[in-house]
C-alpha positions as CSV (number, residue, x, y, z in Angstrom):
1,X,-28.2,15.4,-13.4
2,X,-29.2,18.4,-16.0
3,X,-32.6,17.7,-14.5
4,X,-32.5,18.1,-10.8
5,X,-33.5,21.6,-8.6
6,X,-31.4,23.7,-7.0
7,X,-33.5,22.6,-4.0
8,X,-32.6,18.8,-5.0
9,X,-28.7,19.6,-5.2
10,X,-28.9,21.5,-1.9
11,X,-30.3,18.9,-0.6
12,X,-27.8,16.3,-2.0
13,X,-24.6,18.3,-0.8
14,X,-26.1,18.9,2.7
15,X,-26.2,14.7,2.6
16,X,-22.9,14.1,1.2
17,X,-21.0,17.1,3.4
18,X,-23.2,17.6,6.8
19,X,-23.7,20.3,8.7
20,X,-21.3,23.2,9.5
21,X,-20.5,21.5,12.7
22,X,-20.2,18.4,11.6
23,X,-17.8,19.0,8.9
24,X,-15.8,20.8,12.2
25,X,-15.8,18.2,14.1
26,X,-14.4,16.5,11.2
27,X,-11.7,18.7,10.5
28,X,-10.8,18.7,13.9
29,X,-10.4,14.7,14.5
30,X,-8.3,14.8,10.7
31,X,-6.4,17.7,12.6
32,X,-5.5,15.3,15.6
33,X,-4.9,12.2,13.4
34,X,-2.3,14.5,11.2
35,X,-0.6,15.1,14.3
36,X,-0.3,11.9,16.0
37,X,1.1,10.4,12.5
38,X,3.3,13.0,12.3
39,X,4.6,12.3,16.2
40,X,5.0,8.4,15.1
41,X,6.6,8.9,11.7
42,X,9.4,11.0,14.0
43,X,9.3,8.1,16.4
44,X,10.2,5.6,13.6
45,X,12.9,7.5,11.9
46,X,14.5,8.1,15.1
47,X,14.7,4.2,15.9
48,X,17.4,1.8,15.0
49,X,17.3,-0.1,12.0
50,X,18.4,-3.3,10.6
51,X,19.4,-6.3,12.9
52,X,21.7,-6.0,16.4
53,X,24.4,-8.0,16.6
């Protein structure tokens, strides 16, 4: 690690994070999965529990 360029760990980061709009089209589907978890864990705590008689 001590040995590589600054080329070599650009490179590496550009791998490992994408580009700008990738990472943006990342953010946005995380966005949109945050959301629709949060619409189904109010869902779930609004239905009944336990067993009906």
């Amino acid at each position: 690690m001590a040995n590589e360029t600054a080329a070599e760990l650009l490179a590496q980061a550009k791998k490992d994070y994408g580009t700008p709009a990738e990472r943006a089209e990342r953010a946005s589907d995380a966005r949109i999965a945050t959301g629709l978890a949060k619409a189904h864990g109010n869902e779930a705590a609004g239905a009944p529990r336990g067993r009906r008689a």
